[in-house]
C-alpha positions as YAML, in Angstrom:
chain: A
units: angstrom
residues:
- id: 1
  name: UNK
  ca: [0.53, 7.96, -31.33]
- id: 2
  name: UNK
  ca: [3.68, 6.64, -30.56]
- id: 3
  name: UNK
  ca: [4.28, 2.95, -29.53]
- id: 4
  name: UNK
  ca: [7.06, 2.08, -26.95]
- id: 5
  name: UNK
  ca: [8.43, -1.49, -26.04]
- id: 6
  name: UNK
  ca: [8.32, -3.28, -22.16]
- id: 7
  name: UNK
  ca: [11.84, -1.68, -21.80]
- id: 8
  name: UNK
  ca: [10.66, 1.94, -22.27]
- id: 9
  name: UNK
  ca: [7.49, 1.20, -20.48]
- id: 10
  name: UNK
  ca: [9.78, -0.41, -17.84]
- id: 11
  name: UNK
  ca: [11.50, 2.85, -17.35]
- id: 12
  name: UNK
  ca: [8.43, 4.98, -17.43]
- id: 13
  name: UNK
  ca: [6.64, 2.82, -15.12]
- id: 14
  name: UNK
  ca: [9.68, 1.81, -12.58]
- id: 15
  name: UNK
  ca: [7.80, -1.31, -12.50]
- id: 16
  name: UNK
  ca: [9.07, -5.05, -13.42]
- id: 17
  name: UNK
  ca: [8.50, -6.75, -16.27]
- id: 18
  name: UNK
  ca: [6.31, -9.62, -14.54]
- id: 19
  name: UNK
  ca: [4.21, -6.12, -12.37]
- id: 20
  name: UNK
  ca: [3.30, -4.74, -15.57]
- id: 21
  name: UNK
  ca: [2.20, -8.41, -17.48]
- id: 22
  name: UNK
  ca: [0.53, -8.95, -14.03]
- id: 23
  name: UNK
  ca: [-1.21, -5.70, -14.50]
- id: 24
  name: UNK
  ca: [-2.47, -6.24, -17.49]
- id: 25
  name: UNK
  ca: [-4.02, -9.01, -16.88]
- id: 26
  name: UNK
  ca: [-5.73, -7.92, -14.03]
- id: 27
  name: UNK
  ca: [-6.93, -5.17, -16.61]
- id: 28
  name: UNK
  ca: [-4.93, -2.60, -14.06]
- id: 29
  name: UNK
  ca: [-2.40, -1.23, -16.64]
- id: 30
  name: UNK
  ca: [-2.96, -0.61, -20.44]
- id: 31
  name: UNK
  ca: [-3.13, -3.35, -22.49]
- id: 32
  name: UNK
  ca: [0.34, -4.02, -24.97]
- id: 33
  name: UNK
  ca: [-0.67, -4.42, -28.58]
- id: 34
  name: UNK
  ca: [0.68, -6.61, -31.33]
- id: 35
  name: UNK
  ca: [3.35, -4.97, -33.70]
- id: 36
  name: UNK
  ca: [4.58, -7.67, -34.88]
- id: 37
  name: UNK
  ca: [4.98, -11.32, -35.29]
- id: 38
  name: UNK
  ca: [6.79, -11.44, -31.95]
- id: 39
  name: UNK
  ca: [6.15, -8.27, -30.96]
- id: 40
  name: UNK
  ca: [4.61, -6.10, -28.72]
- id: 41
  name: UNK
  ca: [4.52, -2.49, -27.57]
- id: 42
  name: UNK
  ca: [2.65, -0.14, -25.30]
- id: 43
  name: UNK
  ca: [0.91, 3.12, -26.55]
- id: 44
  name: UNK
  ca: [3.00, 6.03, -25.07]
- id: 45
  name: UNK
  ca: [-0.41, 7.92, -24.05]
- id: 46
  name: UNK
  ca: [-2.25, 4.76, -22.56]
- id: 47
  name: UNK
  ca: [1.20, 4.29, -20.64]
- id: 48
  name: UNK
  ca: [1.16, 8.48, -19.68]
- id: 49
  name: UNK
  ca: [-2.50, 8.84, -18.74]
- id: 50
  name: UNK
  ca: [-2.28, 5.14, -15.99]
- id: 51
  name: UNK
  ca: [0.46, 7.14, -14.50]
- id: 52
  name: UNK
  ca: [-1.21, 10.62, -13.98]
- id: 53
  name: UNK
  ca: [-4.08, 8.53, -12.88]
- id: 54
  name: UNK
  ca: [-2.56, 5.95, -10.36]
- id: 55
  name: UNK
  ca: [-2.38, 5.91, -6.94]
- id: 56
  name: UNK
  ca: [0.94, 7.01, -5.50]
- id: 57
  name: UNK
  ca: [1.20, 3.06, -4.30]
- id: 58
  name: UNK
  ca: [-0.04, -0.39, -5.27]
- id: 59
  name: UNK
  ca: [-1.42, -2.58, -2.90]
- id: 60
  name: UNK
  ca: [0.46, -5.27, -1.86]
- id: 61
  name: UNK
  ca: [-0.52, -9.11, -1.54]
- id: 62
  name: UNK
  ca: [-0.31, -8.55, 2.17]
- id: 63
  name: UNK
  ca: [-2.71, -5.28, 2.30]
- id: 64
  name: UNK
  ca: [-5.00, -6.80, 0.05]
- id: 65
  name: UNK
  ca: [-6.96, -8.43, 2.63]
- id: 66
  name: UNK
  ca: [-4.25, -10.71, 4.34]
- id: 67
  name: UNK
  ca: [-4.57, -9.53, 8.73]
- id: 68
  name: UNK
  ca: [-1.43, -9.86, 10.11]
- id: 69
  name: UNK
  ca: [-1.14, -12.31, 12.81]
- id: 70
  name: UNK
  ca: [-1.33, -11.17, 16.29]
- id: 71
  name: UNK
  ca: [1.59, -11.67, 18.28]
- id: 72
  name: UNK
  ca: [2.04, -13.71, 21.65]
...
């Protein structure tokens, strides 16, 4: 069980910093643990298995349920 830090995961993920906090909040992307006093990391695995099981995109604010307007 290895434990990798937000840049690693940042890497792995090709997501931002702020995507993958957002993420995890929303409960959408493994949870980081405490390693330290003021430290965190990710479990490699956790990080491995999200990506094997993600869809090839995330929705986006606008496809979440935002119409576009109609133009005149």
């Amino acid at each position: 069980m290895g434990v990798i830090r937000i840049q690693e995961v940042m890497v792995k993920s090709k997501l931002s910093r702020s995507t993958i906090y957002s993420l995890c909040i929303q409960g959408l992307f493994p949870p980081p643990r405490k390693i330290g006093v003021r430290a965190v990391g990710w479990i490699e695995s956790e990080v491995d298995h999200w990506m094997e099981a993600r869809p090839t995109a995330l929705p986006t604010r606008r496809s979440a349920g935002a119409e576009p307007k109609e133009k005149q």
